[in-house]
C-alpha positions in Angstrom: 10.8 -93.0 33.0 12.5 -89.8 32.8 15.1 -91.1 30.2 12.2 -92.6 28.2 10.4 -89.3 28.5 13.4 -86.9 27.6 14.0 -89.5 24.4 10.6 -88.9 23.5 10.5 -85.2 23.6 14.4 -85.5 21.7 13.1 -87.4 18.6 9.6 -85.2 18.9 11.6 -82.0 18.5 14.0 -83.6 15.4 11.3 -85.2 13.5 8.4 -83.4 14.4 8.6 -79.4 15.9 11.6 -78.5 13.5 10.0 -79.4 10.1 7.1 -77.7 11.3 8.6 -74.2 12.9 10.3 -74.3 9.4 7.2 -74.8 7.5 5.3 -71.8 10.0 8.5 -69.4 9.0 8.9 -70.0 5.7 5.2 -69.8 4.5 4.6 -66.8 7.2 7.8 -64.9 6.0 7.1 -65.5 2.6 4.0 -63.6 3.1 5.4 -61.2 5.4 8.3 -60.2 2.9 5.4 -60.0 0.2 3.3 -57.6 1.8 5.9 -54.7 2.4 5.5 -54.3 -1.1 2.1 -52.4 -0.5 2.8 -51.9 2.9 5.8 -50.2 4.3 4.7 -50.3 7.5 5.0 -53.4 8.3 2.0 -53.8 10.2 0.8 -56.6 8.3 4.1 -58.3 8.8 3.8 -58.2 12.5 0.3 -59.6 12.0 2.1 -62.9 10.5 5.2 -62.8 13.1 2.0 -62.8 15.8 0.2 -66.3 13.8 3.7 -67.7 13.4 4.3 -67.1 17.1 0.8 -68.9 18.2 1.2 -71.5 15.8 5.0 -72.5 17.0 3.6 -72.0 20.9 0.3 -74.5 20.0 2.3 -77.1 18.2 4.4 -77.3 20.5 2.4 -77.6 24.0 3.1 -73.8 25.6 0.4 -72.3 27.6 0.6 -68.8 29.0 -0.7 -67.1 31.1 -0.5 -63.6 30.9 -1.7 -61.1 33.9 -1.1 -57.0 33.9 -2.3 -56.4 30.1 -4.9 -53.9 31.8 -1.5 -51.8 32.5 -1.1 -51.0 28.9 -2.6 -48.1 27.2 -4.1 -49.0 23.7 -2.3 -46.6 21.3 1.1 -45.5 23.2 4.4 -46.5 22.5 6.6 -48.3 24.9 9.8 -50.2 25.6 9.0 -53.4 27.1 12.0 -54.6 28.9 12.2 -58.4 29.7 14.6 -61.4 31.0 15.6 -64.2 28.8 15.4 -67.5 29.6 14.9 -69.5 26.1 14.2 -69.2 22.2 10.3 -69.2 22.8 10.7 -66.0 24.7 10.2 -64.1 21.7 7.0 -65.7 20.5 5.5 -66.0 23.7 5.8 -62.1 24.0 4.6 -61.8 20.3 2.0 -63.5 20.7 0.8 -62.4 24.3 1.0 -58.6 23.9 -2.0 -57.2 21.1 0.9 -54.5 20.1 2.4 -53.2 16.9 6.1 -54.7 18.5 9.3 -54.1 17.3 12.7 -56.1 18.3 16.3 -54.3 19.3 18.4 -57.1 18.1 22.3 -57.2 16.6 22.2 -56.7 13.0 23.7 -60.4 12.5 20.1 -61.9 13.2 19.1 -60.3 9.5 20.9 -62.6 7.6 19.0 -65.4 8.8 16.9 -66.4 5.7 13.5 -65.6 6.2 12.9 -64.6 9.3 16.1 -62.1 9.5 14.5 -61.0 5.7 11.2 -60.2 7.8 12.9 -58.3 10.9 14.6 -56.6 8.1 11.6 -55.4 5.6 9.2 -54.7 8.7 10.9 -51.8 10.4 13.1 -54.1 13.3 15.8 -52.0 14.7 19.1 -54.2 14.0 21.9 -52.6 15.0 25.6 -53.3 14.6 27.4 -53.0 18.0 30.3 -51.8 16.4 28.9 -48.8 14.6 25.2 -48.5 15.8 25.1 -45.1 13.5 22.9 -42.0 13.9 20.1 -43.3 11.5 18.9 -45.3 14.6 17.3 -42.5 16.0 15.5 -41.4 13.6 14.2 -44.7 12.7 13.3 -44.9 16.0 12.2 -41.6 16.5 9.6 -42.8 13.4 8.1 -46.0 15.4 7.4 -44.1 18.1 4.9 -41.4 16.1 3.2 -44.3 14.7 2.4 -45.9 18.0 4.4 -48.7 17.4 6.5 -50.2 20.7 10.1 -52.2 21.0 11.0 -55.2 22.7 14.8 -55.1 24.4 15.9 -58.0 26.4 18.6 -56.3 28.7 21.0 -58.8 29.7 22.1 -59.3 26.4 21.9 -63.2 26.7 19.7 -66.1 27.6 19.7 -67.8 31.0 21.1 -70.8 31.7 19.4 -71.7 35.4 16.2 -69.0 35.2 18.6 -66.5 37.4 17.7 -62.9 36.0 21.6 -61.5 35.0 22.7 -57.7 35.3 20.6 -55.5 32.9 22.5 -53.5 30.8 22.3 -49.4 31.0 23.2 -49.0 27.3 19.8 -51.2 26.4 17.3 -48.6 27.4 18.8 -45.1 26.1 16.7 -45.3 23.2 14.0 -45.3 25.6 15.7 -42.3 27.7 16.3 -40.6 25.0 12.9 -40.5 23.3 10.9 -39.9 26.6 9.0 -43.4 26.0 7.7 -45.5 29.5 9.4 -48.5 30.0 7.3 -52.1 31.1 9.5 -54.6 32.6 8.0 -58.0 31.9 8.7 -60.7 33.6 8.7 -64.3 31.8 8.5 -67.5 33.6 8.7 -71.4 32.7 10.1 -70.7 29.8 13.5 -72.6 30.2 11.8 -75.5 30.9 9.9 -75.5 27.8 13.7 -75.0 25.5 17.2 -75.0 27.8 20.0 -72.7 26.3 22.3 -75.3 24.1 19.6 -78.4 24.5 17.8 -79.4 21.5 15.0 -80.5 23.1 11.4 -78.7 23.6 8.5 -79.8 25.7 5.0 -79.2 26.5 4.7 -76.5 29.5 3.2 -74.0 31.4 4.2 -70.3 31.2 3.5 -67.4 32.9 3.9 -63.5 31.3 3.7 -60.6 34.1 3.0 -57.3 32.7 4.3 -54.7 35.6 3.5 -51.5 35.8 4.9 -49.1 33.4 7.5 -46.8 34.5 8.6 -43.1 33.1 11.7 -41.7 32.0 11.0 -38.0 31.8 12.9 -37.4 34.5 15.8 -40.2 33.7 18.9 -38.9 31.9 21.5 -40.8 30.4 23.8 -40.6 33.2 21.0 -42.1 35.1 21.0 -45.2 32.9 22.6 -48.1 34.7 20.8 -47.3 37.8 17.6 -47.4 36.0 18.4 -50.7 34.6 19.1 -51.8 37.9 15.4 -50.8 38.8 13.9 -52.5 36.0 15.9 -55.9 36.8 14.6 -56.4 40.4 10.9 -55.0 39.4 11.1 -58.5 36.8 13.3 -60.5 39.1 9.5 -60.1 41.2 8.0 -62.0 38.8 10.5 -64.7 37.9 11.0 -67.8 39.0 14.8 -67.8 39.9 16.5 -70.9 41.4 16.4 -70.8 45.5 20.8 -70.8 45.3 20.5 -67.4 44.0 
């Protein structure tokens, strides 16, 4: 039964889910891309990555369940900090949290036609690794007075087994730098719904914890990897890790 079902959910993705995530981005980016034209913003743009992220999680079958919202205060900027344990982490956060968000992601991701043209035209901060440059800080430095927040996922990678990996200091200096409260979220389920290197999706449950968020007035750079470590065991709370670890 288990081999029938994993076939099913196989040819489902293939002939199914693909042609209609590509249909969601292309229509979605299309009219993303369009309306930085009159709006620089890119508010509007987030408003289609946020339908393009409930219409991928409906098609495919994700329910989430999202507790600690209440913690957020409507108008602030933050740095929400979360694990990574598949693909559908990013529209299950963009469509969970009612925020202007923003993605810290490596600059390669903005050659991907479409949706790398919308992180691109909607004020995303894609940095090279190599040469991050000063003009990062002032872009950021320009989301943050227009309330608008960023999403960093600090171990750099996705999960293979749901075990939450070492979070990386350099991931929240921005968010030292700029004074801004970081929210470590916690997402669980999601690698059952999409496995790192499986091309296979399914129908699951999923559930988004919004902890408290937590200051860096007082954190200095030097401070950074044991603040990351912080971060890291407030979301490990909240994940499902396997029992080995």
């Amino acid at each position: 039964m288990r081999n029938e079902s994993s076939g099913f959910h196989f040819w489902r993705t293939v002939f199914y889910l693909i042609p209609a995530v590509s249909l969601y981005t292309i229509v979605l980016g299309t009219a993303s891309l369009l309306s930085t034209v009159f709006d620089a913003s890119g508010d509007f743009g987030h408003r289609c990555a946020r339908a393009w992220a409930r219409c991928i999680l409906r098609t495919t079958g994700v329910r989430v369940q999202v507790s600690g919202i209440e913690r957020l205060e409507p108008g602030r900027s933050y740095v929400f900090a979360s694990n990574h344990q598949s693909i559908y982490d990013i529209p299950i956060i963009f469509a969970s949290l009612p925020l202007q968000l923003r993605i810290i992601a490596k600059d390669s991701l903005g050659r991907i036609p479409f949706l790398g043209w919308h992180l691109r035209r909607t004020g995303h901060l894609l940095i090279d690794r190599k040469n991050p440059g000063a003009g990062i800080v002032k872009r950021m430095a320009t989301l943050v007075s227009s309330a608008r927040s960023l999403i960093v996922f600090p171990e750099g990678t996705r999960s293979i087994d749901g075990t939450v990996a070492r979070f990386k200091g350099g991931s929240f200096l921005l968010a030292i730098d700029s004074h801004l409260p970081v929210v470590p979220v916690s997402v669980a389920g999601s690698r059952y719904v999409m496995k790192k290197g499986r091309l296979m999706v399914c129908p699951g449950e999923v559930r988004l914890t919004i902890h408290q968020p937590i200051s860096t007035v007082t954190v200095g750079r030097q401070d950074a990897r044991g603040f990351a470590e912080h971060v890291r065991e407030v979301v490990r709370a909240g994940v499902d890790e396997p029992v080995s670890s």
